[in-house]
TIGUTOR-801419 format. One record per residue: residue in one letter; x negated, y negated, z negated of N, C-alpha, C in turn. Coordinates in pm, whole numbers, padded with zeros to 5 digits, always signed. Last residue first. Layout:
BEGIN
AXYZXYZXYZ/...
***
This chain:
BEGIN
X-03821-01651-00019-03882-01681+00093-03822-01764+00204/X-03592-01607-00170-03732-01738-00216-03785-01741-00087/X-03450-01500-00060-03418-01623-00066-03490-01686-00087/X-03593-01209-00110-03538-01245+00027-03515-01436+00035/X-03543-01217-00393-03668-01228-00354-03664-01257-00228/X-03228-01160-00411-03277-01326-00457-03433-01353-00405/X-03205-00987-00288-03142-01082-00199-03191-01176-00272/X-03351-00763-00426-03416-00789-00289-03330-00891-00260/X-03169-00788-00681-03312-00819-00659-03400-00863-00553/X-02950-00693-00602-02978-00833-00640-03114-00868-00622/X-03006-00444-00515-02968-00481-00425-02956-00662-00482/X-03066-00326-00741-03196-00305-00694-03123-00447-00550/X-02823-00351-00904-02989-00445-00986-03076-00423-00859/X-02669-00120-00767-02654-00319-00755-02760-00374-00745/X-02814+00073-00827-02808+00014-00719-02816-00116-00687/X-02807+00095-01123-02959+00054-01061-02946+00012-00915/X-02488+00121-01123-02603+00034-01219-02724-00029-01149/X-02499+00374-01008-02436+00244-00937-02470+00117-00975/X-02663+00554-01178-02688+00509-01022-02629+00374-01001/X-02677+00512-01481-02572+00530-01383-02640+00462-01245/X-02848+00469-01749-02894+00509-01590-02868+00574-01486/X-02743+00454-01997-02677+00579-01922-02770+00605-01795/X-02806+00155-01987-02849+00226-02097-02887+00414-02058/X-02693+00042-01806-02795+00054-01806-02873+00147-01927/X-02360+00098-01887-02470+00202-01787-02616+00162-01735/X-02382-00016-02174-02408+00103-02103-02447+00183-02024/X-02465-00300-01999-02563-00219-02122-02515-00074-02140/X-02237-00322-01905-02366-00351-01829-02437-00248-01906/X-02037-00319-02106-02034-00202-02006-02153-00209-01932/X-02125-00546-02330-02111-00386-02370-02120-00256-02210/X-02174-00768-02128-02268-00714-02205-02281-00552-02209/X-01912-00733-02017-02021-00753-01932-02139-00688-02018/X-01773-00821-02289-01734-00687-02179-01888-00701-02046/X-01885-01013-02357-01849-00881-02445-01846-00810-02331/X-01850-01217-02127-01946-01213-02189-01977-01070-02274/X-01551-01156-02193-01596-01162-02033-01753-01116-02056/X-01441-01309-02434-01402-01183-02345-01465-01130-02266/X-01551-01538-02407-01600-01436-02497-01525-01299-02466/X-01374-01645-02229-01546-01660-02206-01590-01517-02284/X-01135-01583-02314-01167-01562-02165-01293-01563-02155/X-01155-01794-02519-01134-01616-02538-01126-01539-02388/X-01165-02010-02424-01280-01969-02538-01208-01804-02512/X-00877-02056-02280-01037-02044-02201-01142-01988-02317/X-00722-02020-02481-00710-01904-02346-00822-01915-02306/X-00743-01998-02797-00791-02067-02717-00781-01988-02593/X-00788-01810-03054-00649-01907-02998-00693-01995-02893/X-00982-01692-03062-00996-01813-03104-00865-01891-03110/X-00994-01326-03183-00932-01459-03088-00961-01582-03154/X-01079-01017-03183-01095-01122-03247-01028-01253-03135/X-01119-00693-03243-00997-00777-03259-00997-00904-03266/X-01288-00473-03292-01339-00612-03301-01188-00757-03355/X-01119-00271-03224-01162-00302-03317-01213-00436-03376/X-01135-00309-02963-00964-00307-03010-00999-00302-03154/X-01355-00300-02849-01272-00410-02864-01158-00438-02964/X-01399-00037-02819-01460-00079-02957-01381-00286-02943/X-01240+00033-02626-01167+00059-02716-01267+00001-02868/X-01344-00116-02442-01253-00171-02452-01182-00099-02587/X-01615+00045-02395-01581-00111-02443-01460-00182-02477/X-01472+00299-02327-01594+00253-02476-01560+00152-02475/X-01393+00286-02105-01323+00289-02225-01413+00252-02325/X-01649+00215-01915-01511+00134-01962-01401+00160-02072/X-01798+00429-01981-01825+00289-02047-01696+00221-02028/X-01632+00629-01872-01638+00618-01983-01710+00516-02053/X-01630+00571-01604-01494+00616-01699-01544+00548-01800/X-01831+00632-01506-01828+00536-01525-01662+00470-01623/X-01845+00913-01526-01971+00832-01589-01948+00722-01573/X-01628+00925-01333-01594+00981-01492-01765+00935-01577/X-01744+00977-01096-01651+00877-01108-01630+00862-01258/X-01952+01171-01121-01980+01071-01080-01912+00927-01111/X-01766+01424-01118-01853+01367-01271-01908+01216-01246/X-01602+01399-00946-01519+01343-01033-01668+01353-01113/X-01847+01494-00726-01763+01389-00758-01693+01333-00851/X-01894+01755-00867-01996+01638-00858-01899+01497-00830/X-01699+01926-00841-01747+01842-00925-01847+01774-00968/X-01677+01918-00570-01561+01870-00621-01633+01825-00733/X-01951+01881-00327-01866+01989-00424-01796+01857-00510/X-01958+01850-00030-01990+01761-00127-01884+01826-00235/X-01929+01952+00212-01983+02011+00188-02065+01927+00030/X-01843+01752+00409-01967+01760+00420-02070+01857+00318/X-01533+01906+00484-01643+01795+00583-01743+01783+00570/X-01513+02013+00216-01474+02104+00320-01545+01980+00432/X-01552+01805+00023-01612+01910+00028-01626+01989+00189/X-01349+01615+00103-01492+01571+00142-01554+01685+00141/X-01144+01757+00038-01143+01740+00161-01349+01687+00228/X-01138+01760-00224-01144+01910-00158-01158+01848-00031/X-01101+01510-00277-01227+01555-00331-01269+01684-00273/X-00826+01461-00169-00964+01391-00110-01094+01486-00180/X-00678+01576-00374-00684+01640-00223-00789+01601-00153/X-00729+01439-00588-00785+01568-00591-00821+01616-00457/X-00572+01192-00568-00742+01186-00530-00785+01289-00536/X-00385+01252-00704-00389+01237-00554-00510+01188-00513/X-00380+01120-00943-00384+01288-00950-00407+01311-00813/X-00400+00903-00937-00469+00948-01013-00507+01089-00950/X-00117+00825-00844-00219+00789-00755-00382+00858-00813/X+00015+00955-01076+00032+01016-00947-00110+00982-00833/X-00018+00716-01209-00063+00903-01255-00082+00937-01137/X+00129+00560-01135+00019+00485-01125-00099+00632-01148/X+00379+00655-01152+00309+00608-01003+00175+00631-00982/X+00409+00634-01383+00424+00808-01339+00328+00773-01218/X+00355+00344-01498+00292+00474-01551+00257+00586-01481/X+00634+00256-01362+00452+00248-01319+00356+00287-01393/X+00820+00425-01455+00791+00408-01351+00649+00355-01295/X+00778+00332-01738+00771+00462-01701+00705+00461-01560/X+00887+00050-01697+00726+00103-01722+00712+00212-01707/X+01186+00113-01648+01063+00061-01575+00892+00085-01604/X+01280+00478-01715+01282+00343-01700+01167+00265-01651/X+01329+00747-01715+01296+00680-01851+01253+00530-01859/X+01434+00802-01422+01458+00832-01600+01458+00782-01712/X+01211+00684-01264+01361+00666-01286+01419+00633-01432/X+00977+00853-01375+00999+00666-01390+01125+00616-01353/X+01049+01102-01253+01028+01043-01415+01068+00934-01400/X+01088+01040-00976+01251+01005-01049+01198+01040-01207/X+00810+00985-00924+00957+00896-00917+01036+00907-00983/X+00686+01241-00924+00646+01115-01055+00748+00989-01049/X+00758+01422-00743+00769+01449-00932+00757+01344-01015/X+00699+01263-00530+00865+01329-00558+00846+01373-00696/X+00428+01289-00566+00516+01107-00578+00639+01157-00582/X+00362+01553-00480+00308+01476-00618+00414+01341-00662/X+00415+01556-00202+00500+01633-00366+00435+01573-00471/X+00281+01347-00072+00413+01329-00121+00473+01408-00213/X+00015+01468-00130+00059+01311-00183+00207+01301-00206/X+00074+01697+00045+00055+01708-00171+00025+01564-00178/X+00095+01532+00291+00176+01695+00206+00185+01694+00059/X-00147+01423+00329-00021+01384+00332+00082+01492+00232/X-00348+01673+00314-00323+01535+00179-00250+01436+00191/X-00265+01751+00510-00254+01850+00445-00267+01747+00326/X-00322+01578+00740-00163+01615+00734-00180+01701+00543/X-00592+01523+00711-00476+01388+00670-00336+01461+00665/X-00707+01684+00841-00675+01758+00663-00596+01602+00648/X-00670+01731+01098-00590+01780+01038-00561+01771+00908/X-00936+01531+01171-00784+01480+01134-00652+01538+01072/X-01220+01521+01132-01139+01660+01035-00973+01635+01024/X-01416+01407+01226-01350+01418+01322-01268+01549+01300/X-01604+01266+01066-01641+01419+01077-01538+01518+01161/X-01495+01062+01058-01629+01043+01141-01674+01151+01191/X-01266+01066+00927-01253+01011+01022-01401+01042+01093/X-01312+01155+00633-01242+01286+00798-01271+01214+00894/X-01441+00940+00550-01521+01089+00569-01467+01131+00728/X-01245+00752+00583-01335+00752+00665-01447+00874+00680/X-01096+00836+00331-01080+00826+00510-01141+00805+00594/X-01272+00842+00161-01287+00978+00191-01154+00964+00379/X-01260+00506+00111-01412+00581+00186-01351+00718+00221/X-00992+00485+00075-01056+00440+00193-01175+00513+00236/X-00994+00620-00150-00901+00700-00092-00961+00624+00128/X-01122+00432-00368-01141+00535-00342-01089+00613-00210/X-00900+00222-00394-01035+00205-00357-01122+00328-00294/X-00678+00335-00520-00709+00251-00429-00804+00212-00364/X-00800+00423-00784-00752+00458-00713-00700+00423-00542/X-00934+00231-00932-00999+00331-00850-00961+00402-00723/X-00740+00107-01098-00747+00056-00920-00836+00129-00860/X-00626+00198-01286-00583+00297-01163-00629+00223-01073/X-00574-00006-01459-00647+00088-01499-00688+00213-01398/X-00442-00218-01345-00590-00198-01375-00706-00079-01384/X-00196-00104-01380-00267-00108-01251-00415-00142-01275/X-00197-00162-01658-00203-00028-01639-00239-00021-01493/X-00225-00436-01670-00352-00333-01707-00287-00216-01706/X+00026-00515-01545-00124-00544-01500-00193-00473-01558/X+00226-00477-01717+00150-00431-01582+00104-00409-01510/X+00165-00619-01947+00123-00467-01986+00119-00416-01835/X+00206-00864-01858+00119-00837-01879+00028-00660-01899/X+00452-00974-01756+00350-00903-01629+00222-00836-01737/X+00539-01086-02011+00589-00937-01930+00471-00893-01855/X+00495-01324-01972+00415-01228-02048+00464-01102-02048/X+00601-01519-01802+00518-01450-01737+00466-01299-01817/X+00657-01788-01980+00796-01689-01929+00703-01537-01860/X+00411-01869-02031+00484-01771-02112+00568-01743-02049/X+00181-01906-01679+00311-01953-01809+00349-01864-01917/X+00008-01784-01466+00168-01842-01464+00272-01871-01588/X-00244-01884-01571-00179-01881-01444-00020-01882-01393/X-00230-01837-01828-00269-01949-01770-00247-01964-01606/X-00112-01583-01905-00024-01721-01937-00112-01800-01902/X-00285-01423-01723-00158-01447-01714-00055-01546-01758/X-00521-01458-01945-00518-01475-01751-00351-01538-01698/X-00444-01355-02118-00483-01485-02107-00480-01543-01984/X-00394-01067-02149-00307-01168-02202-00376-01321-02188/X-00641-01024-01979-00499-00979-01920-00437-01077-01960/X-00883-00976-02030-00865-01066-02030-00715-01126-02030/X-00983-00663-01974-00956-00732-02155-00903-00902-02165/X-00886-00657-01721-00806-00584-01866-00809-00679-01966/X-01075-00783-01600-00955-00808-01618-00876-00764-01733/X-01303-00650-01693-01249-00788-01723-01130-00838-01673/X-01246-00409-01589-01231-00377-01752-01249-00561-01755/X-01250-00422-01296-01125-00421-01359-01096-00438-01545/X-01458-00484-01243-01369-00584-01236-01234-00578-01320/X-01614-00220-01336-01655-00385-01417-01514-00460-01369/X-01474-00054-01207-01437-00045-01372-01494-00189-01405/X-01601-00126-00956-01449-00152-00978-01388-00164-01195/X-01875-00123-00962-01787-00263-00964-01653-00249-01009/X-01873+00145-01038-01960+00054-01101-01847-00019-01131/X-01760+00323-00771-01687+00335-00947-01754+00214-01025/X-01869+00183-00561-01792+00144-00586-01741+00179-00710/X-02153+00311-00671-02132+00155-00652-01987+00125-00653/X-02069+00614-00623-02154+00525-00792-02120+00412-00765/X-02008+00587-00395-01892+00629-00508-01936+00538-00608/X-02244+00533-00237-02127+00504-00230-02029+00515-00359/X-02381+00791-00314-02472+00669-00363-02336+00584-00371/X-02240+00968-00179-02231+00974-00344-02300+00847-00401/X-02268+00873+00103-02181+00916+00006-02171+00887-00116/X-02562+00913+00088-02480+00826+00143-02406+00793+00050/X-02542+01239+00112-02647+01115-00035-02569+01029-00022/X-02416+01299+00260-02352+01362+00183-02457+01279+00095/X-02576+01234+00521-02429+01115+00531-02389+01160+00348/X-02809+01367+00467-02822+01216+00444-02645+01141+00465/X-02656+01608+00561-02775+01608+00434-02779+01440+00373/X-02577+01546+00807-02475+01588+00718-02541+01548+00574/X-02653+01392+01082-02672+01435+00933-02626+01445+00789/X-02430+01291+01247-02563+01416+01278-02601+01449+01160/X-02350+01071+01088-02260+01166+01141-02367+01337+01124/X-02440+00832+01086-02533+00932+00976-02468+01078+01037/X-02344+00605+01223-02498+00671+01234-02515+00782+01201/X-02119+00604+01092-02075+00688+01213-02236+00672+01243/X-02085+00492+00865-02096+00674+00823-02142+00757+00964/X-02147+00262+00944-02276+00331+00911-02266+00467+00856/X-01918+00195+01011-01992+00198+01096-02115+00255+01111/X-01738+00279+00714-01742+00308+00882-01857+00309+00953/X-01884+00004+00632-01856+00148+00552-01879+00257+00643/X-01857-00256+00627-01948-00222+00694-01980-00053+00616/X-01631-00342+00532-01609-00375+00663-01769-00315+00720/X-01632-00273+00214-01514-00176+00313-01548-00212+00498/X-01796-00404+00072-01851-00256+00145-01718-00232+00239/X-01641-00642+00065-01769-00653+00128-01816-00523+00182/X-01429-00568-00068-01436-00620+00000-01537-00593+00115/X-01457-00433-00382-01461-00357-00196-01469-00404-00089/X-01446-00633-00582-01526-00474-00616-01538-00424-00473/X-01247-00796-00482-01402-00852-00548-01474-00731-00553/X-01009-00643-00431-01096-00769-00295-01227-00782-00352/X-00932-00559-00660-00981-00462-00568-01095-00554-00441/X-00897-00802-00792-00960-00688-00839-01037-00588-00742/X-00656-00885-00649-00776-00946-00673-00947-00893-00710/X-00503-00725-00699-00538-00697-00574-00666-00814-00556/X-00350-00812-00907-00447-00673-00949-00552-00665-00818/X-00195-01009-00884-00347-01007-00961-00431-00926-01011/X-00096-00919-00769-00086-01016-00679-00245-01034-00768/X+00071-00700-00993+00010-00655-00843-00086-00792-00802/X+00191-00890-01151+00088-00822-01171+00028-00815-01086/X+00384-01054-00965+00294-01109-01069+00181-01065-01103/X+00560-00792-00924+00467-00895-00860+00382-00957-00886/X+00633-00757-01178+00555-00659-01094+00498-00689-00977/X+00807-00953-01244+00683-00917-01300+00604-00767-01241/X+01000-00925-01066+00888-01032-01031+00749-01015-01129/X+01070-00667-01051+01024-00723-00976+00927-00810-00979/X+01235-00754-01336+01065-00656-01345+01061-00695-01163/X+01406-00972-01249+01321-00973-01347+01182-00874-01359/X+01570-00788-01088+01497-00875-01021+01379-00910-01106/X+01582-00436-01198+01643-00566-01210+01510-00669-01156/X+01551-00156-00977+01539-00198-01139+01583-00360-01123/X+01580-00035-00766+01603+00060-00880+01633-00030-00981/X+01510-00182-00569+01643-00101-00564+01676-00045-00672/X+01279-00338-00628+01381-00429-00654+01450-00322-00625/X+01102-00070-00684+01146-00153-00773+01278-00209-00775/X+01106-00029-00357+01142+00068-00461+01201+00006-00570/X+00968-00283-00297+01114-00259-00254+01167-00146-00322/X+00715-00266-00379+00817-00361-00424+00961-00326-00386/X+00640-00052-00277+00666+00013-00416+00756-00117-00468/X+00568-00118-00034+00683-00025-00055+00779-00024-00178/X+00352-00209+00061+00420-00309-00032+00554-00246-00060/X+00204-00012+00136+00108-00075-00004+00242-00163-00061/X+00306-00020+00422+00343+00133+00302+00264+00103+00167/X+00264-00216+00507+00396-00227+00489+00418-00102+00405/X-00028-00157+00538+00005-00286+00440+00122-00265+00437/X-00025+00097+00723-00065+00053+00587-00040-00054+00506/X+00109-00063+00959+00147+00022+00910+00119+00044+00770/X-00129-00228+01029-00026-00264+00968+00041-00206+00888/X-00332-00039+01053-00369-00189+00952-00214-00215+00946/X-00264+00084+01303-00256+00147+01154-00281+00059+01037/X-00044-00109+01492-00172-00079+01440-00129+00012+01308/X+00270+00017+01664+00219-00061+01576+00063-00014+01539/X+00450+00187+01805+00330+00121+01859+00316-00017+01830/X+00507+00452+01675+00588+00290+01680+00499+00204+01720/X+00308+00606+01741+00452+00696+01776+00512+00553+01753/X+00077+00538+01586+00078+00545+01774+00231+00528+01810/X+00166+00570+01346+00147+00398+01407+00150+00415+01598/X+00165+00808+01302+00303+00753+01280+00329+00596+01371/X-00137+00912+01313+00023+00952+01416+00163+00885+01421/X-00190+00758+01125-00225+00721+01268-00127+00761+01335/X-00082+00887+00904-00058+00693+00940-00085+00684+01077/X+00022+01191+00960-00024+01079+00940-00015+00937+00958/X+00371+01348+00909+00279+01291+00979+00161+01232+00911/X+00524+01436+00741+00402+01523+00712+00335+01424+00811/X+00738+01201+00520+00679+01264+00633+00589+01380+00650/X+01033+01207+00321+00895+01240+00348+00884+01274+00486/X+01242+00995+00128+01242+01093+00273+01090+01117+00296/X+01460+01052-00116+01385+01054-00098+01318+01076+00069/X+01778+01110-00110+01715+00975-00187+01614+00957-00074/X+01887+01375-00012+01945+01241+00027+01894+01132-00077/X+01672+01571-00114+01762+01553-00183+01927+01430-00198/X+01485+01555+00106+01557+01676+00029+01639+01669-00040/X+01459+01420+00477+01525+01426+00283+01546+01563+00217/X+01256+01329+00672+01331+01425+00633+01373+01452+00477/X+01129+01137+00982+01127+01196+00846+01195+01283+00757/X+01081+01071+01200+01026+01098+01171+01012+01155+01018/X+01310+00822+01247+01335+00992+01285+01215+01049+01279/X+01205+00611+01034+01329+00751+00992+01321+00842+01071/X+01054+00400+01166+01013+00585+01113+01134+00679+01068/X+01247+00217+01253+01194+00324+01302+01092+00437+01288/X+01292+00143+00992+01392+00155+01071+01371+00226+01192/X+01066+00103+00804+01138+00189+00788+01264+00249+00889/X+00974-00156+00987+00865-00003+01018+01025+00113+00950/X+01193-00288+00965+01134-00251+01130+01083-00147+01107/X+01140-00379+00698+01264-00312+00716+01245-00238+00876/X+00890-00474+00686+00863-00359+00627+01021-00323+00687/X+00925-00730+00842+00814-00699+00868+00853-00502+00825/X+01056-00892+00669+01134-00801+00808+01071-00689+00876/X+01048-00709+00306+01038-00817+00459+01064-00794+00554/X+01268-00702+00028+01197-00653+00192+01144-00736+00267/X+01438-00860-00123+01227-00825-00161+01184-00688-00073/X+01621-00905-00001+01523-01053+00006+01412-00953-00040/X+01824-00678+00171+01743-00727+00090+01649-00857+00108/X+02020-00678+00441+02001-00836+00411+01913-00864+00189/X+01977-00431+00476+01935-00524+00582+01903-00656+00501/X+02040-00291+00257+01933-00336+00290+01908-00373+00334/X+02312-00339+00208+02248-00425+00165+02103-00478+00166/X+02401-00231+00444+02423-00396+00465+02340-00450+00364/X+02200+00088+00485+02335-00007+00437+02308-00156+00472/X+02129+00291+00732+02088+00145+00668+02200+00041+00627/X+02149+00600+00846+02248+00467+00865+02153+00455+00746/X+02053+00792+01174+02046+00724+01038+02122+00612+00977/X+02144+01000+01399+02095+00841+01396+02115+00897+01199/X+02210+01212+01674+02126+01180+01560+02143+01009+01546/X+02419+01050+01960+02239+01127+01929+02272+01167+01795/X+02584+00982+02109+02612+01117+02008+02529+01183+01978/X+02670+00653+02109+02579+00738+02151+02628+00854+02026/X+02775+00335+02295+02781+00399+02203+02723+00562+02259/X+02580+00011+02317+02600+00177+02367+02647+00244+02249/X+02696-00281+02272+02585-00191+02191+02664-00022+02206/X+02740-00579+02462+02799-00415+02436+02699-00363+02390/X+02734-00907+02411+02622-00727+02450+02687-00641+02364/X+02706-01263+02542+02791-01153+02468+02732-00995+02504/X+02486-01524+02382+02529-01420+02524+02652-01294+02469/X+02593-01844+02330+02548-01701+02313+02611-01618+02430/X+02529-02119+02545+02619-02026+02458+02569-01885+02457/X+02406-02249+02726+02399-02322+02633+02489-02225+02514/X+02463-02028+03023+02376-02100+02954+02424-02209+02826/X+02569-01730+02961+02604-01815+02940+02514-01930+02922/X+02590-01361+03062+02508-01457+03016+02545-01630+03082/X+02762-01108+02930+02784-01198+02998+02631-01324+02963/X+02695-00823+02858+02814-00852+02929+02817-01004+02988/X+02405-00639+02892+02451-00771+02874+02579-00785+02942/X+02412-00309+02624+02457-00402+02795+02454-00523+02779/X+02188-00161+02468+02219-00234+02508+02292-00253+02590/X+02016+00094+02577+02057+00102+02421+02200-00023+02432/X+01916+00132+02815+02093+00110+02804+02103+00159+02650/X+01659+00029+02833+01679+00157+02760+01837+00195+02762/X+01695-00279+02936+01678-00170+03031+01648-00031+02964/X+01814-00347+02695+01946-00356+02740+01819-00223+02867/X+01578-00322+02507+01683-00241+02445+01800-00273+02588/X+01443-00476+02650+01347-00343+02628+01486-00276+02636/X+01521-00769+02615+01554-00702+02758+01447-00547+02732/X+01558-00749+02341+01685-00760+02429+01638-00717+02550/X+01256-00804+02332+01335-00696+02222+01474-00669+02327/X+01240-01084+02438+01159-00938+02482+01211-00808+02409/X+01371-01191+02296+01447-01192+02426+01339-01084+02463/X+01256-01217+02074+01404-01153+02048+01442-01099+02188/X+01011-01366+02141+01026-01197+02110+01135-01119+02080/X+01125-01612+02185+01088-01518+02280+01051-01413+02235/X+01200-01695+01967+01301-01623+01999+01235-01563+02095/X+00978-01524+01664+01021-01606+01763+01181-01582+01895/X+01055-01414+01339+01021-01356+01485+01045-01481+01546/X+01284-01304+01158+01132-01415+01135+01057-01368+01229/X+01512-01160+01173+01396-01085+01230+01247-01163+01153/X+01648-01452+01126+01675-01289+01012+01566-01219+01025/X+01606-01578+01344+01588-01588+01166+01536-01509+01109/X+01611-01441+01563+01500-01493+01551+01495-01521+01370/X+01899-01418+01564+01821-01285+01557+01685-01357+01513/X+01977-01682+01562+02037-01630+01419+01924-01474+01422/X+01865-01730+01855+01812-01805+01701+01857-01756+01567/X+02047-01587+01999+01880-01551+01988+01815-01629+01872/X+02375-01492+01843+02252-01616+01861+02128-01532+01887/X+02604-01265+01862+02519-01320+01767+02390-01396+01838/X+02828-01154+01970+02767-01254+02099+02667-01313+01944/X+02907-00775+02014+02864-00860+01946+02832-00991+02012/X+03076-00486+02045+03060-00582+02097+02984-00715+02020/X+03259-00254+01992+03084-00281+01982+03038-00354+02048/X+03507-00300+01911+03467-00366+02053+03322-00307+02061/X+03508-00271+01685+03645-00183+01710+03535-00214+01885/X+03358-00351+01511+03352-00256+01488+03432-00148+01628/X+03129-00648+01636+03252-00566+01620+03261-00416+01640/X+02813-00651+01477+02921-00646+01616+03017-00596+01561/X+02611-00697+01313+02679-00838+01374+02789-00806+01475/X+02468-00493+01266+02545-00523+01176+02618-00648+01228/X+02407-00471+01578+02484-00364+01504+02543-00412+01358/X+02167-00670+01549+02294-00661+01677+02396-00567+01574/X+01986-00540+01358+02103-00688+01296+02163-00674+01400/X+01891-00342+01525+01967-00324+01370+02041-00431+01308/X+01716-00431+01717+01880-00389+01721+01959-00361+01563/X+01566-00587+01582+01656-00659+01645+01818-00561+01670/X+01420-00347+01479+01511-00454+01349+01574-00579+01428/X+01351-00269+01718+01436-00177+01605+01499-00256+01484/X+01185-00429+01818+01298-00404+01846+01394-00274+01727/X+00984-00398+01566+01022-00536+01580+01208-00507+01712/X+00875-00140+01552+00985-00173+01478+01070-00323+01503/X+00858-00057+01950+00830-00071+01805+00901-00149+01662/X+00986+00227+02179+01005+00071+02099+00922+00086+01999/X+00901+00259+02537+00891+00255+02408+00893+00162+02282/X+01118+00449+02737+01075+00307+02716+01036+00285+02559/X+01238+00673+02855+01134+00631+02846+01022+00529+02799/X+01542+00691+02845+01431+00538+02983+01299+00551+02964/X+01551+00840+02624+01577+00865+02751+01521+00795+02866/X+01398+00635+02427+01338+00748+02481+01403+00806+02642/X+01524+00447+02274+01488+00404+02419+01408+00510+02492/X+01532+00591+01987+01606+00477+02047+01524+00419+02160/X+01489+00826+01822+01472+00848+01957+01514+00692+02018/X+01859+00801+01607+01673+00853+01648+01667+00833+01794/X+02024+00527+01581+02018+00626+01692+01876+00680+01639/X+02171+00369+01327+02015+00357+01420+02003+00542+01490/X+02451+00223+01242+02384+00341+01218+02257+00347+01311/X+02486+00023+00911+02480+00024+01040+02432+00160+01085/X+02732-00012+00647+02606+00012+00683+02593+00021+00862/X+02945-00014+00338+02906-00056+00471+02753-00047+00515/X+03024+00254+00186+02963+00216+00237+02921+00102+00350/X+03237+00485+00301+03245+00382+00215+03150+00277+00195/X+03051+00716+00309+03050+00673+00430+03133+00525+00412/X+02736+00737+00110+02889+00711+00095+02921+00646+00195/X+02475+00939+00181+02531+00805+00160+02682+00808+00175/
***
C-alpha cells in the first residue's frame, strides 16, 4: 500500500501481552479511535456515541471495548469528564501491524459487522502479491482465535464477495449483484433449509457405522442435487420475470446474475454436508488441506474476473466454487471411504435433466408478454419436463421425495 495513502495501522496480536482477549467488535472500536486521533498527539477525545455509530454497536459495548483495550495498555484514559468526551492516548507500539485505508473504514458496502472480522484476522494471514491475503487456518480455528461463533464468522466470509465487487467495480454492478444474490439465497433456503438443521445430528448416530453413515450419505446428495436443480432450474427459467416484477426495469441487469449463481447453487449447498462428514468422523485436519486448494483455486479465478471485467468476475467465482468441491469429494472418500466417482455421477444425473429442460426451452421460445402467464407456464414446463425426467431416469432423489410426500400426506389423513 502507498504509504501516501491515508490509513490507520492495527498492531497484530492487539491485547495479547495482558493476555486479554479481543474480538472484532474491539478491534473495529480501536480502529475508528486511530482514524479519529491526532497524528502528532495520538491522542483522540471522539464520543462513545460517534464510536457507537460508526461500530452500530451500543454504547455499552463501546465502553466494554474501551475498558478491554485501555486494561491491554492498547489504550490510556487521559481524562474522564462527566457530560464531555473522554480524552485516550492510543499506545504507541513496534509490533507488526497492518494498515486499513480511510476508505475502507468508512466503505458503505461493508458492514461493521465484516470490517471487525477483517480487522482482526489479518494477523492471521499472509499476501503474495500485496492484494490478496490467505489463510491456511480453518473457520473454527479462526472463530476460537477472535472469539466469535463459527455461524458468524461464515456469514461475514458469504458476504465478502460484496465488498470485493464494490472495490473493484462500480456501485451499479454492486447493486445488481445484490439484487441477484438476495434472490439466489432464496433458492438455497427452499432446497436446504429443512435438511441442514437435522443433518448433523443424525450423521452423529450413524458415526459407528461407517457402512450405513456412507448409504446415508449418498441417499443425502440425491435429495439435495434433486431439490436444488428443481429450485434452481425455476428460477432460471423464470429469471427475466421474476426480476422485473420484483424490482422493476431499471433491475434487468441483475438478470444474467442471477442465473449464473443459479447455476452454481450446488455449490453452496453441497460443501455443508461434506462439513459435517469431517466433523463427525473427527478428520479436522483435512479442513486445513481444502482450505489450501480453495484458496489457490480463488487466487486464479480473481484477477481473471479482474481482467476481463464484471461478469467475468462472477463467471471465474462462480467456476471456482465448482471446481472446489473436488477437495470435498477426496475428503469424504478418505472419512468414509465413499469413492470420488460415485459422487460426482450422483450429482451429474441430476445435471443433466436440468440442462435438458432448459435447453429444449430455448427452443420452444415462447412468451405471452405477460410476467405472471409466463411465470405459470414457465414453472408448470419446467416441473413437468425435469420431474418427468428423473422420474423417468429413476434418480433416487426423485423416489425419495415421492416416498417422503407420500408418508406425510397418509400420516395426515390419519
Amino acid at each position: 500500500m502507498d504509504n501516501k495513502v491515508q490509513h490507520i495501522q492495527v498492531p497484530h496480536d492487539l491485547g495479547v501481552a495482558k493476555e486479554i482477549k479481543m474480538n472484532p467488535t474491539d478491534y473495529l472500536i480501536y480502529g475508528y479511535m486511530r482514524k479519529n486521533m491526532d497524528k502528532d498527539t495520538f491522542q483522540t477525545f471522539v464520543s462513545l456515541r460517534t464510536l457507537a455509530e460508526l461500530a452500530r454497536v451500543s454504547i455499552n459495548t463501546v465502553q466494554s471495548s474501551i475498558k478491554k483495550l485501555n486494561a491491554a495498555g492498547e489504550i490510556k484514559i487521559l481524562e474522564k469528564k462527566k457530560g464531555r468526551s473522554n480524552i485516550y492516548e492510543i499506545q504507541k507500539s513496534g509490533r507488526y501491524f497492518e494498515r486499513f485505508t480511510y476508505e475502507f473504514m468508512d466503505a458503505e458496502n461493508t458492514t461493521p459487522e465484516e470490517k471487525g472480522v477483517l480487522l482482526a484476522m489479518q494477523q492471521y494471514t499472509s499476501t503474495n502479491d500485496g492484494q490478496f491475503a490467505i489463510t491456511t487456518k480453518t473457520n473454527k480455528e479462526l472463530a476460537a482465535k477472535m472469539d466469535i461463533s463459527t455461524k458468524v464468522l461464515t456469514r461475514v466470509f458469504r458476504q465478502l464477495d460484496t465488498f470485493i465487487i464494490g472495490k473493484l467495480y462500480s456501485a451499479a454492478s454492486l447493486g445488481l449483484f445484490n439484487r441477484a444474490k438476495s434472490l439466489n439465497n432464496l433458492v438455497i433456503e427452499c432446497s436446504f433449509s429443512a435438511i441442514r438443521s437435522t443433518m448433523l445430528p443424525t450423521f452423529s448416530k450413524l458415526q459407528n457405522d461407517v457402512e450405513l453413515l456412507r448409504n446415508s450419505i449418498i441417499k443425502l446428495i440425491h435429495v439435495i442435487s434433486f431439490l436444488t436443480f428443481l429450485f434452481a432450474g425455476l428460477m432460471y427459467m423464470c429469471a427475466d420475470d421474476l426480476i422485473i416484477i420484483l424490482y422493476g426495469n431499471k433491475w434487468e441487469g441483475a438478470i444474467e446474475i442471477f442465473k449464473i449463481l443459479g447455476l452454481f447453487s450446488i455449490t453452496i449447498c453441497l460443501p455443508v454436508v461434506y462439513d459435517a462428514i469431517i466433523s463427525v468422523v473427527n478428520r479436522m485436519s483435512l479442513y486445513l488441506w481444502i482450505g489450501i486448494i480453495r484458496n489457490m483455486i480463488l487466487l486464479i479465478a480473481i484477477p481473471f474476473g479482474i481482467i476481463y471485467g464484471f461478469h467475468a468476475y462472477i463467471w471465474s467465482v462462480s467456476i471456482a466454487s465448482g471446481i472446489n468441491l473436488i477437495p470435498y469429494f477426496f475428503a469424504a472418500n478418505t472419512c468414509i471411504q465413499l469413492p470420488v466417482a460415485s459422487q460426482i455421477y450422483t450429482i451429474v444425473r441430476y445435471v443433466a435433466p436440468f440442462i435438458f429442460a432448459i435447453l429444449l426451452w430455448q427452443i420452444i421460445d415462447y412468451s405471452s408478454r405477460n410476467h405472471f402467464i409466463d411465470i405459470f407456464l414457465k414453472s408448470i414446463y419446467f416441473l413437468c419436463t425435469y420431474v418427468g425426467y428423473n422420474m423417468w431416469a429413476k434418480n433416487n432423489g426423485y423416489v425419495i421425495c415421492q416416498t417422503l410426500i407420500k408418508n406425510t400426506v397418509a400420516k395426515n389423513k390419519k
